[in-house]
C-alpha positions as CSV (number, residue, x, y, z in Angstrom):
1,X,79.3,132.5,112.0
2,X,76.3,133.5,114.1
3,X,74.3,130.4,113.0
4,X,74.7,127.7,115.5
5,X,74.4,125.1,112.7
6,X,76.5,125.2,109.7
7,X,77.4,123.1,106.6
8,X,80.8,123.4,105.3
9,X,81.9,121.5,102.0
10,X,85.5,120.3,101.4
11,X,86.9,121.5,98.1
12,X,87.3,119.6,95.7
13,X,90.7,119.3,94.9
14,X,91.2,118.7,99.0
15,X,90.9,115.3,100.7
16,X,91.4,114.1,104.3
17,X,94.1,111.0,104.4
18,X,95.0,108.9,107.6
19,X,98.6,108.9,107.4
20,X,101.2,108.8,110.6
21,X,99.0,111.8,111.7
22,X,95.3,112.5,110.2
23,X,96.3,115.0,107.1
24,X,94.3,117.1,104.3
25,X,95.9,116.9,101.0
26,X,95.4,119.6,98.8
27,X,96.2,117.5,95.4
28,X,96.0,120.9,92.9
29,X,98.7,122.5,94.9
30,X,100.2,119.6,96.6
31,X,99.7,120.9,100.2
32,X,100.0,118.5,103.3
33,X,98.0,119.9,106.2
34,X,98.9,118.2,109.4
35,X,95.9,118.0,111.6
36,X,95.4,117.9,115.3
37,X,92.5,115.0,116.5
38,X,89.5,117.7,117.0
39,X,90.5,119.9,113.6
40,X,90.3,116.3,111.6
41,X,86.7,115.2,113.4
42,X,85.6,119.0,112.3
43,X,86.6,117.9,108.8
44,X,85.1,115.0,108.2
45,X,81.5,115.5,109.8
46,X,82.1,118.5,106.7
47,X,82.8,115.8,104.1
48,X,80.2,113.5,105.7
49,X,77.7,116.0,105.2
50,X,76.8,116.9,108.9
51,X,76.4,120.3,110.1
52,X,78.9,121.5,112.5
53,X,78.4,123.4,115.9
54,X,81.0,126.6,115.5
55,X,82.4,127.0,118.4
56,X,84.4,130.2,119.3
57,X,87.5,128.2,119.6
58,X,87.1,127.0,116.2
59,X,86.8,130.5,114.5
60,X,90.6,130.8,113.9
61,X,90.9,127.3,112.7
62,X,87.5,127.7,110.1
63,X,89.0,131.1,108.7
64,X,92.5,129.6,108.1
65,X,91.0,127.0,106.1
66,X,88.7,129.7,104.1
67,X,91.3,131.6,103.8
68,X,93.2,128.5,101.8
69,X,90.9,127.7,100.0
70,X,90.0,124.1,101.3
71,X,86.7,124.6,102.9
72,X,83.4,126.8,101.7
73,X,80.1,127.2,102.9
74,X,77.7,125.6,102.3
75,X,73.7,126.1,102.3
76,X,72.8,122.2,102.0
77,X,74.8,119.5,103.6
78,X,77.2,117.3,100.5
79,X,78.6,114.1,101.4
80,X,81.3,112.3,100.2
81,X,81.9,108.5,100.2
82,X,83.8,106.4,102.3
83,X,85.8,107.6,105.3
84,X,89.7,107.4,105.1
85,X,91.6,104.2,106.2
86,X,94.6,104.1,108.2
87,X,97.5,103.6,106.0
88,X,100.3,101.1,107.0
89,X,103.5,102.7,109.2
90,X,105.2,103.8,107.6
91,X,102.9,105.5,104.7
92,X,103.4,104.5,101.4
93,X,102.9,108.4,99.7
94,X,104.2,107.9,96.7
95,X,104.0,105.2,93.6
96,X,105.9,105.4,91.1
97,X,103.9,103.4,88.2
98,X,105.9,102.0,85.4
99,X,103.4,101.5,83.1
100,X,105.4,100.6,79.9
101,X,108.9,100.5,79.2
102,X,108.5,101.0,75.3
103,X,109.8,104.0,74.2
104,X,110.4,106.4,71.4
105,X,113.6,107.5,72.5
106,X,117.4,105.8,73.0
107,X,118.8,107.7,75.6
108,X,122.1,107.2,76.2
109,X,121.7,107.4,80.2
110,X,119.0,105.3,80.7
111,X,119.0,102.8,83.3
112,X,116.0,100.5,81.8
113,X,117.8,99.8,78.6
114,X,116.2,98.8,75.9
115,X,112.7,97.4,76.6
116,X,111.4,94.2,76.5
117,X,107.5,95.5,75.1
118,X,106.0,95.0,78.3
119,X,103.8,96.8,79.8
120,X,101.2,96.7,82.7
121,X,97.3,95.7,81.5
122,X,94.9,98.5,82.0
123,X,92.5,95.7,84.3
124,X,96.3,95.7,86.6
125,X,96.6,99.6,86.7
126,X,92.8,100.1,87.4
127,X,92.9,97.5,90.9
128,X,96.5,99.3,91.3
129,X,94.9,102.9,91.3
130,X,92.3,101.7,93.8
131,X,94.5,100.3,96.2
132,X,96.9,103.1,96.1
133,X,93.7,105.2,97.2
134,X,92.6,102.9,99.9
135,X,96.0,102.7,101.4
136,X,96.2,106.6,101.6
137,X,98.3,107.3,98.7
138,X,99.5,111.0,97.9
139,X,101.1,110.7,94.7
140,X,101.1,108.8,92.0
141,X,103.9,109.1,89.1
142,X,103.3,107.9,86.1
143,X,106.3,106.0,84.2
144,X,107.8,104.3,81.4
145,X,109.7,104.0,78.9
146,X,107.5,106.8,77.9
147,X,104.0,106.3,79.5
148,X,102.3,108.0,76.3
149,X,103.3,104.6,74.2
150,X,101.2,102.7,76.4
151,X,98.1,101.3,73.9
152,X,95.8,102.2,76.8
153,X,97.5,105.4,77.8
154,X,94.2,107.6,77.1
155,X,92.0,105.1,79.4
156,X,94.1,105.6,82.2
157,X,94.2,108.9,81.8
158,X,90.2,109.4,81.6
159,X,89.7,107.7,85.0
160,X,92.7,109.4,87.0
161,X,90.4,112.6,88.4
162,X,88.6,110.3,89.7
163,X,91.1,109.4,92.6
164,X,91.8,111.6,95.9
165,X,95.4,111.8,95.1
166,X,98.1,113.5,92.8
167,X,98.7,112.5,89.4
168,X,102.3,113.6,88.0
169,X,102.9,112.1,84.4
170,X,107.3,111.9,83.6
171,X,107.5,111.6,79.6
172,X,110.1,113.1,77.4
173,X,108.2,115.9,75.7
174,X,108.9,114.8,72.2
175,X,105.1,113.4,71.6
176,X,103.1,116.2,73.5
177,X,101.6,117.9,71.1
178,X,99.1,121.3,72.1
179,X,96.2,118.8,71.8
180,X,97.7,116.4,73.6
181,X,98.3,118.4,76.6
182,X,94.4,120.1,76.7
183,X,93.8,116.2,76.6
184,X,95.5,115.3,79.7
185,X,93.9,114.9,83.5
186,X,97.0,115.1,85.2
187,X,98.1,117.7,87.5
188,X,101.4,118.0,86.7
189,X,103.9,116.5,84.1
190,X,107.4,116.6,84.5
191,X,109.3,117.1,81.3
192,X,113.0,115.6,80.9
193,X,115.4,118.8,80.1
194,X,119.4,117.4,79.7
195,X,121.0,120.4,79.0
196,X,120.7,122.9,76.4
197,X,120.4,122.1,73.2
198,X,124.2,120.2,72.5
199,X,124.2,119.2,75.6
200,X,120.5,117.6,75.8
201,X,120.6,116.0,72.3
202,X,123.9,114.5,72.8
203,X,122.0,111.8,75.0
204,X,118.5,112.3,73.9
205,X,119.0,112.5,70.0
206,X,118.3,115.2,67.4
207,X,115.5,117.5,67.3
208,X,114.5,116.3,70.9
209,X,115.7,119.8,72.6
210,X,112.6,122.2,70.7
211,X,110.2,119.3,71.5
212,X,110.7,119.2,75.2
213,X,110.4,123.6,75.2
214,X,107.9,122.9,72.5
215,X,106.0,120.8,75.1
216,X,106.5,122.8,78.4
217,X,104.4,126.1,76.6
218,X,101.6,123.4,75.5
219,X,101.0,121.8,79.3
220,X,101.3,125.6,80.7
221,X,99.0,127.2,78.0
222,X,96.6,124.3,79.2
223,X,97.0,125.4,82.8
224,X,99.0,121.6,83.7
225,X,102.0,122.4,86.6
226,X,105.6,121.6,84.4
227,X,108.6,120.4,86.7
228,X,112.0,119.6,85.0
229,X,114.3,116.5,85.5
230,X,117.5,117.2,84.5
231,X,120.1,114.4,84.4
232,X,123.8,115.4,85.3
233,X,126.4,113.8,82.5
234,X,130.1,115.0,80.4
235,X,128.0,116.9,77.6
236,X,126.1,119.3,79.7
237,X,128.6,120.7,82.7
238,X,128.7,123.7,81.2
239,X,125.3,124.2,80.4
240,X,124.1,124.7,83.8
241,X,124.0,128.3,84.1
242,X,122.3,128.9,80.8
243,X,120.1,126.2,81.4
244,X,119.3,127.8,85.1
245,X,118.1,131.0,83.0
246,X,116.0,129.2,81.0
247,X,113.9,127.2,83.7
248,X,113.5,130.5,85.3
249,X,112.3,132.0,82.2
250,X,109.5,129.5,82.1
251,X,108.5,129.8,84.9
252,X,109.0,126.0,86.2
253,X,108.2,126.1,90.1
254,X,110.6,122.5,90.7
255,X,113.8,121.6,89.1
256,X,114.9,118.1,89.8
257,X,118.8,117.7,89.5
258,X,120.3,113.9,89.9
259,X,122.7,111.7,88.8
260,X,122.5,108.8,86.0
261,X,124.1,105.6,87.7
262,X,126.0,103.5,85.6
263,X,123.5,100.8,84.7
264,X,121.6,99.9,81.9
265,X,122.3,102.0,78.4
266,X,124.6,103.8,80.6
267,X,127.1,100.7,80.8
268,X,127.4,101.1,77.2
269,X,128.1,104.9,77.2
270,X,130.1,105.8,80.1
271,X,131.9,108.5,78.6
272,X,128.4,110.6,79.4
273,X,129.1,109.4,83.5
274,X,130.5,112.1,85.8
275,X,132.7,111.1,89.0
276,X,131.2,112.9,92.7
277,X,133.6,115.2,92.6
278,X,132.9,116.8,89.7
279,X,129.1,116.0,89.5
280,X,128.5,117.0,93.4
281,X,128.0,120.5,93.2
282,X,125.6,120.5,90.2
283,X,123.0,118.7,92.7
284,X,122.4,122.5,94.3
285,X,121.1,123.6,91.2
286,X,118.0,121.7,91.8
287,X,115.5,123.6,93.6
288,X,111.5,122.9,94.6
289,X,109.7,119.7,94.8
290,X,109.5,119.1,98.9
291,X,108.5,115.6,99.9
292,X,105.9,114.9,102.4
293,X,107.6,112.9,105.0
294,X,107.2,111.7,108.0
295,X,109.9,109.1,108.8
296,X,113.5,111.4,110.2
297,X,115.4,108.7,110.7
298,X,114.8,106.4,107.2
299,X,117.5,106.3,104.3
300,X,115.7,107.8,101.2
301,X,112.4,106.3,99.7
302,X,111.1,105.8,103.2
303,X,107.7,106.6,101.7
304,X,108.1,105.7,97.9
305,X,108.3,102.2,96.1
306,X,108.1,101.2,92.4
307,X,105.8,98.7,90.0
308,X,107.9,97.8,87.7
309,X,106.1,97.0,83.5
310,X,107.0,93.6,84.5
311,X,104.5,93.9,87.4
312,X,107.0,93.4,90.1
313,X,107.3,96.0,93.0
314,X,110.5,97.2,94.1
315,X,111.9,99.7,96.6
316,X,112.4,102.3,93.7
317,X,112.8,101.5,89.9
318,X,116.6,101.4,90.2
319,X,116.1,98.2,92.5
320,X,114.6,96.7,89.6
321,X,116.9,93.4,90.5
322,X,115.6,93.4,93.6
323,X,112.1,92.7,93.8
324,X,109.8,92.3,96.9
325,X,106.8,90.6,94.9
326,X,104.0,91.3,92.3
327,X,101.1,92.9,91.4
328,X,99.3,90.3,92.1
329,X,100.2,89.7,95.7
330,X,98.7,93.0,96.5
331,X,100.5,96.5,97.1
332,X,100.1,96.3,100.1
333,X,101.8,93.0,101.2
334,X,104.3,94.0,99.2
335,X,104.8,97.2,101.2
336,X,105.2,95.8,104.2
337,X,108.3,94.0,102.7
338,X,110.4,96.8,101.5
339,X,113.3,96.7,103.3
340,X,114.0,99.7,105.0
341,X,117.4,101.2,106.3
342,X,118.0,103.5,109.2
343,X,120.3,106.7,109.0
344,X,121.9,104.8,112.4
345,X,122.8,101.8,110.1
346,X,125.0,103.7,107.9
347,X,128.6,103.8,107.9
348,X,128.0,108.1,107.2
349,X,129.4,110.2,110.3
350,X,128.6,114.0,109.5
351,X,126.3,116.8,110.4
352,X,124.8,116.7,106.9
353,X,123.6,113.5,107.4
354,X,119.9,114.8,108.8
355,X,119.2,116.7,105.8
356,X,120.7,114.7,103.2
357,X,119.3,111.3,104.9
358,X,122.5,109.5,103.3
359,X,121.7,110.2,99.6
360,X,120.9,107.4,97.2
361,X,120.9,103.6,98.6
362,X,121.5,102.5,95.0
363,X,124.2,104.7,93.9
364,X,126.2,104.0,97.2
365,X,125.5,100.4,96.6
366,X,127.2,100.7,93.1
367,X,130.2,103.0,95.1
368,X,130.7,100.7,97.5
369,X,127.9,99.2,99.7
370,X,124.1,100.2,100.6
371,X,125.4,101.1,104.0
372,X,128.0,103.6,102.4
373,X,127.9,107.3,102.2
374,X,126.6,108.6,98.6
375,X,129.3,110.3,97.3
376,X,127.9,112.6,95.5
377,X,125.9,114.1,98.4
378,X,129.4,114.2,100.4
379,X,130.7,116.3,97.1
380,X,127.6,118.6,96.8
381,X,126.9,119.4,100.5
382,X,131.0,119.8,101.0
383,X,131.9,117.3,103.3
384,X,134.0,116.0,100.5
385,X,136.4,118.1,98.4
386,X,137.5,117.5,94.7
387,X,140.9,115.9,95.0
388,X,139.6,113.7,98.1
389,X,139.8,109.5,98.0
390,X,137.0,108.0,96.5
391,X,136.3,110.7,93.9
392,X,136.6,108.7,90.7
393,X,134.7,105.9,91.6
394,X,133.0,104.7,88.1
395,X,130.5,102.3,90.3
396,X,131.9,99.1,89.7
């Protein structure tokens, strides 16, 4: 550092984003980096190409960042286009993008029922994909139905490396084959795991179980990140402890536990539902998958909404009824419409209610009211006991 002048490159997989606070997002390992006003201005004259004065006060700062791998030297300046915009407040971080709503499975538990064929036209996802980027997106999840049905699936999936922001595809498992998954440009898929294998084919069908395992050592053999959903119903209580030891035997670095609500197939099939008393403490099971988040004192999806296959956006896909607008009125106008619900409006009086940020609005909406305590968060962090009022609830 005994050069006056110096030219530092950004890595690759690391870009800067004007969110609530100026940020670098490392999209490979899905690092936020909060930056102060002077360590931002340092980075961007890096990704602008200029050559930067290294001051002593900067040493600790430019080592950190060496040391992360999100900077490297470099002996010839390399720009990158564009400067980052400031995103609306509060940030929309992550898009969920239901691209189709065909698919090759009839899950019992699925809230989208049986799909209508529709799905969003690749000319609709590629203006989508850009204005996610401009508005400062972090990540993007890629939906369905099953998102591999989509006729245009491998097109999108070309052009998504192309974007300064995280691609996470949800499917099923059952059509990832090895090629498939050298195929793919995403940099993580989440693959659906309901159980072991009784309990996950009871709502997923037969022969679905080895597919899904099948699929999670063809995306790790091609180097892709694998993260779990696992859905909580009747068949698979008491699955939870063998199906623990086999997440951790693959090595899966997230786990997402949660709840199917009783809508769509599920109306038809609620034998498979679970009350919050019962289905509360298999939430802790989950582990991983830390959100980026800025807004304390927001209800949950303060930073998420959905596009639905029918090209309407809603404040998650569960809030399919409830639609703020379209596609084709822009993402972000129809960001700026969400409605969004303060921890202060809710009826919820605990000390939990800071960390669980009043569960899910749609669930307590079905329990009650969207200013009602989530049950099943009252049953999985203990404020409510089994044997308590409300604990059979079947959201009607």
């Amino acid at each position: 550092m005994s050069n006056p002048k110096n030219f530092f490159r950004i890595a690759p997989h690391c870009f800067l984003k004007r969110l609530e606070e100026p940020c670098l997002y490392d999209i490979e390992n899905d690092e936020l980096y909060e930056l102060g006003e002077e360590a931002y201005q340092f980075l961007l004259k890096c990704s602008q190409g200029e050559p930067v004065n290294l001051r002593k006060e900067d040493e600790a700062f430019v080592q950190y960042c060496l040391s992360e791998n999100l900077i490297a030297p470099s002996e010839t300046p390399m720009k990158r286009d564009g400067v980052p915009h400031p995103s609306p407040i509060p940030s929309l971080r992550y898009l969920e993008l239901q691209i189709t709503d065909r698919c090759n499975l009839r899950c019992r538990h699925c809230y989208i029922g049986d799909g209508l064929h529709q799905e969003l036209s690749l000319g609709k996802i590629f203006r989508v994909l850009k204005e996610f980027e401009e508005i400062q997106g972090l990540r993007l999840l890629l939906s369905g139905g099953e998102p591999l049905l989509h006729p245009d699936f491998w097109k999108i999936n070309q052009i998504l490396r192309e974007y300064p922001f995280r691609s996470i595809l949800l499917s099923n498992g059952t059509l990832i084959t090895k090629e498939t998954a050298k195929r793919l440009h995403v940099q993580e898929v989440q693959v659906s795991l309901d159980g072991m294998k009784e309990g996950h084919e009871s709502i997923r069908g037969k022969g679905t179980f080895e597919k899904a395992l099948e699929a999670i050592d063809y995306l790790q053999e091609a180097n892709i990140r694998v993260s779990v959903a696992t859905m909580i119903h009747r068949r698979n209580l008491k699955e939870f402890d063998g199906l623990a030891s086999l997440i951790q035997s693959k090595n899966i670095g997230e786990w997402n536990v949660d709840i199917p609500c009783i809508s769509g197939r599920m109306e038809e099939n609620k034998e498979f539902w679970v009350s919050p008393s019962e289905a509360g403490p298999f939430l802790q099971y989950g582990y991983g998958g830390g959100l980026h988040s800025s807004e304390k004192n927001a209800t949950c999806g303060a930073h998420l909404c959905a596009i639905l296959s029918n090209e309407h956006i809603a404040k998650c896909g569960l809030f399919s009824q409830d639609p703020v607008g379209s596609i084709d009125e822009g993402l972000r106008a129809c960001w700026d419409r969400i409605p969004r619900i303060q921890l202060k409006d809710l009826t919820c009086n605990c000390s939990e209610i800071e960390e669980c940020r009043g569960g899910c609005r749609f669930r307590a909406k079905l329990q009650g009211g969207i200013y009602q305590p989530d049950l099943f968060q009252c049953y999985a962090r203990g404020v409510l006991k089994g044997g308590e009022k409300n604990d059979d609830q079947e959201g009607n």
